[in-house]
Every structure is written in structure tokens, then in C-alpha cells.
N, C-alpha and C positions, 0 to 999 in steps of 0.2 A: 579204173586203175588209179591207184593212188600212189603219188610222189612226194617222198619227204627226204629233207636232210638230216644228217646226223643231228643231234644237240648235244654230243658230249661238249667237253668245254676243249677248245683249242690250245694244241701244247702249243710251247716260246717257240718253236722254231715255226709252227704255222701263221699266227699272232706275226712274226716277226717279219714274216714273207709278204703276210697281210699290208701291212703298214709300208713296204717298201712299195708293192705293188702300185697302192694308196697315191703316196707322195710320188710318184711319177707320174703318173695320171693327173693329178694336179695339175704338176709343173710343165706338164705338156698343153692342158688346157690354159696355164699362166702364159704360157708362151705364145699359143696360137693368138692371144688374148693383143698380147703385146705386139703382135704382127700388124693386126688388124688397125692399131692407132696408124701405123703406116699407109693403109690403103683410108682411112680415112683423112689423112692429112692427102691424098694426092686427091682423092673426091672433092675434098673441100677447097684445091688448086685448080681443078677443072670447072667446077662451078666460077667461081671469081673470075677465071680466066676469060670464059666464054658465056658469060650471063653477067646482065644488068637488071638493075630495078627493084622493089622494096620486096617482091616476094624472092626473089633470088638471094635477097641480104639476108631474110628473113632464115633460111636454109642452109645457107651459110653461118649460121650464127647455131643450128641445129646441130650442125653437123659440130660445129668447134664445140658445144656444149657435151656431147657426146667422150669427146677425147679424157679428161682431165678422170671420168669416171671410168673406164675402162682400166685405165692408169690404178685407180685404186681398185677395181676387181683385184685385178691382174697381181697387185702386191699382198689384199686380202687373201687370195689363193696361196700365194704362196706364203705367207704366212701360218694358214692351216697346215701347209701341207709341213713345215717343217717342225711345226704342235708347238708355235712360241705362244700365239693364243685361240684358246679353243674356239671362241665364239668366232673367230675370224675366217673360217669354212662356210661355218650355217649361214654369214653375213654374205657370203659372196655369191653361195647358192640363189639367196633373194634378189641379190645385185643382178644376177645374169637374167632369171626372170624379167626385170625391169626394165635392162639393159634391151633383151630380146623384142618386148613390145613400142618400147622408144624407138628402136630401129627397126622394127614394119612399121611405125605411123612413118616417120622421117623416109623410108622407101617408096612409102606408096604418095607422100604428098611432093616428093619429088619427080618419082615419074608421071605424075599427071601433071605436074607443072612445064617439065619439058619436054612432054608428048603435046600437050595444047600449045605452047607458043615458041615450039621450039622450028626454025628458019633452017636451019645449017643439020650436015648428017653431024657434026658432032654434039650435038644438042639432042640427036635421036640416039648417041652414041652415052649420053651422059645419062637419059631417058632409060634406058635398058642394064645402065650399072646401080639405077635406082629399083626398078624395078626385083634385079636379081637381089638388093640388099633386104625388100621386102618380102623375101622369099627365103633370109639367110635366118629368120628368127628357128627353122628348125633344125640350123648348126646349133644353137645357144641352146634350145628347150629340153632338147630330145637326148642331152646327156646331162643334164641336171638331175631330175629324178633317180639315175641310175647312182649318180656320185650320191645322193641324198640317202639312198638305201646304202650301200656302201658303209657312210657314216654310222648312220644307225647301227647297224650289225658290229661296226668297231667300236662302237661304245657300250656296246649288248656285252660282247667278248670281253673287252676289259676289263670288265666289274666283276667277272666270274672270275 
């Protein structure tokens, strides 16, 4: 059995539904984007709060290093999505890839850091919010590609 889509060329009002559909999708992933600097500023409060010592600083400096770049997904994104500049989609598509692997290393070398010398349940408590961030790279991954086709197809359509 074979499946295919039309290839006529899409009238303005599909095109036009396209591109809205587009830019909220975006700006929905902008936003989740920009949520998440919040859960990482309270992670990087929990750590400080309740851990000392140069690997804990070290994590702590992971995690701050983390913020400033989300901050600029988050505005690359939206940027694409309101077409001020083109390449500013494809950049952020690569960003979240990056973003997604930076954050399972920083997951999995935190919860092994406060599963091995963590004393107190909150320390098993902070262990386990590392753990599940090591395990958030398939929030990040697993809509990239789809946004990535998406693109493509919108650049395909507009040239016809």
C-alpha cells in the first residue's frame, strides 16, 4: 500500500494557516523554554542551599552556565517564529540539540554526585530531580526533528 500527499502547490489561505499553526508552536516551545530557566534557578538554590564542596560549586556553576543560553534559545525561537530572521529557527533548532545533551551530562553527573555522598533525604531529594533532568533530553529532542521537517516543507511551499 502506498501513501502519498498531494504536491499541488498550496493556495494563501493554506500557506497562511500553515505559518500561523507554525508560529505558535514556536512560541509555545519559547515559552516552555523560558519556564524551565525558572526551575533551573530553584535547582541551582537547592544545590547551594544544601551542598558544600568543590564538586558541588562545580554543578552549581553547570547549572548557572546553562541559564543565559536557554534565555537565548528561547528569544532565537521566537524570533523565527515571527520571520524577523530566518536563520534564527535553524540556530535554535541546533541550540536545543545541544542544550538537550548539556543537560543529561549535568543530570546524570549530578545524580551520581548526590546519590554517592548524599547524608540527608534532601540530598536523595535533589538526586532524583537530577536524575529525572537526565531523562528530560527527550522533552528537547523528540520535537526538534518534527519542528525541523515542518521548516523545510515551509520553505519548499514558499518558493512555489
Amino acid at each position: 500500500m502506498y501513501v502519498s500527499t498531494s504536491v499541488r502547490p498550496l493556495s494563501r489561505d493554506e500557506l497562511h494557516y500553515r505559518r500561523i499553526v507554525l508560529r505558535d508552536a514556536i512560541i509555545c516551545i519559547g515559552w516552555i523554554k523560558l519556564i524551565s530557566i525558572f526551575c533551573y534557578t530553584g535547582l541551582y538554590l537547592l544545590v547551594r542551599i544544601y551542598s558544600e564542596g568543590k564538586c558541588s560549586t562545580a554543578i552549581q556553576y553547570m547549572i548557572l552556565a546553562i541559564i543565559p543560553v536557554q534565555v537565548l534559545s528561547a528569544l532565537l525561537l521566537f524570533l523565527g517564529a515571527i520571520e524577523v530572521k530566518p536563520f534564527a529557527l535553524k540556530a535554535a533548532l541546533w541550540l536545543s540539540l545541544l542544550l538537550a545533551m548539556y543537560t543529561t551530562v549535568l543530570g546524570i553527573i549530578g545524580a551520581i554526585y548526590f546519590i554517592r555522598y548524599g547524608d540527608q533525604f534532601m540530598h536523595f531529594l535533589i538526586a532524583a530531580i537530577f536524575a529525572i533532568l537526565s531523562f528530560s533530553v527527550c522533552c528537547q529532542v523528540l520535537p526538534t526533528p518534527f519542528l525541523h521537517v515542518v521548516v523545510q516543507r515551509r520553505r519548499r511551499h514558499d518558493r512555489i
